[in-house]
C-alpha atoms as one frame of an Amber mdcrd trajectory, in Angstrom:
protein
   0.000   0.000   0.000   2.336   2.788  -0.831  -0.521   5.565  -1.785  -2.333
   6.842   1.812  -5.790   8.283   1.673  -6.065   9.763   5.594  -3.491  11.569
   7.970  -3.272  11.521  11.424  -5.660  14.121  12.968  -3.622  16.872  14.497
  -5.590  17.177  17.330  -7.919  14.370  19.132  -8.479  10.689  17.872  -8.514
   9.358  13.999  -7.368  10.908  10.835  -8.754  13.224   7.674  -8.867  12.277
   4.191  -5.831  14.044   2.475  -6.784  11.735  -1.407  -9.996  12.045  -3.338
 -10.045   8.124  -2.300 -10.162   8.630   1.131 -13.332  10.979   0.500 -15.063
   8.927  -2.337 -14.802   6.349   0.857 -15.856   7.924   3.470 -19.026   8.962
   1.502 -19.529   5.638  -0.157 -19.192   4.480   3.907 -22.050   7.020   4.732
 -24.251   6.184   1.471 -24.279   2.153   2.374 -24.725   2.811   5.982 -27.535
   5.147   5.321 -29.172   3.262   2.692 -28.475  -0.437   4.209 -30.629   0.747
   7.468 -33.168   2.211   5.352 -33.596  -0.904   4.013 -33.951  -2.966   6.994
 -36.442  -0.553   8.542 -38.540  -0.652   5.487 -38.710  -4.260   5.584 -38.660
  -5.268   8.944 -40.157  -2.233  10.441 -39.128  -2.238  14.730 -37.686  -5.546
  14.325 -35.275  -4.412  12.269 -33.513  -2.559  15.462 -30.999  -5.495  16.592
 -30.064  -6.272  12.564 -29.560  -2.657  11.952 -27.464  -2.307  14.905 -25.281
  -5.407  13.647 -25.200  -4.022  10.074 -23.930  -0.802  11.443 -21.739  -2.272
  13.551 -20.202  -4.481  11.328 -20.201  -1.731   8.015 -18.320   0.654  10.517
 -15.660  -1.706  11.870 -14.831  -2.694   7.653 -14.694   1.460   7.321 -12.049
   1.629  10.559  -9.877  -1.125   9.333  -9.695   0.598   5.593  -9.140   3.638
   7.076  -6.516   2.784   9.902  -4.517   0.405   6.892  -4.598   3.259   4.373
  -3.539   6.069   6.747   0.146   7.824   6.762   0.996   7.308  10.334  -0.313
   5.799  13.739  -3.613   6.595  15.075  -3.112   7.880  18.630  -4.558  10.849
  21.063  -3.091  14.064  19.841  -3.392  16.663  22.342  -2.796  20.381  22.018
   0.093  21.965  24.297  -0.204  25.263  25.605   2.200  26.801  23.109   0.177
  25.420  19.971  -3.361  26.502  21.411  -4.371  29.328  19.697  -6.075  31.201
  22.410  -3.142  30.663  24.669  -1.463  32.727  22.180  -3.629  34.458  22.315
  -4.036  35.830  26.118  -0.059  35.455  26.420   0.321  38.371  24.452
């Protein structure tokens, strides 16, 4: 895989498509999650609550591994320190 579609967040958890792959994804993600519980509710009405949950459990895990396996870097917590927050800056001055 040498062409990434996300980076690492700067701040907070995850990462932002940087490739119009990583967006085409992430709305293609949104479309079949969308449409896929649509579906379920149209057919099996309030039954369908435990199969959609599955389905949209299972749809967003596949959309996490993609996305983890096709980003430039590790996923980790990314917090800001006091000299990159803006509004410290800010009020220092």
């Amino acid at each position: 895989m040498d062409q990434h579609w996300y980076e690492p967040k700067a701040y907070g958890y995850g990462a932002v498509p940087i490739h119009w792959k990583g967006v085409a994804f992430a709305v293609a993600f949104m479309a079949a999650l969308l449409g896929g519980l649509a579906v379920i509710a149209l057919t099996l009405g309030a039954a369908g609550a435990l199969p959609g949950l599955i389905y949209a459990a299972g749809l967003t895990a596949l959309f996490l591994k993609v996305c983890r396996r096709r980003t430039n870097g590790p996923w980790r917590w990314r917090e800001s320190t006091p000299s990159q927050d803006a509004v410290t800056r800010y009020l220092s001055k």
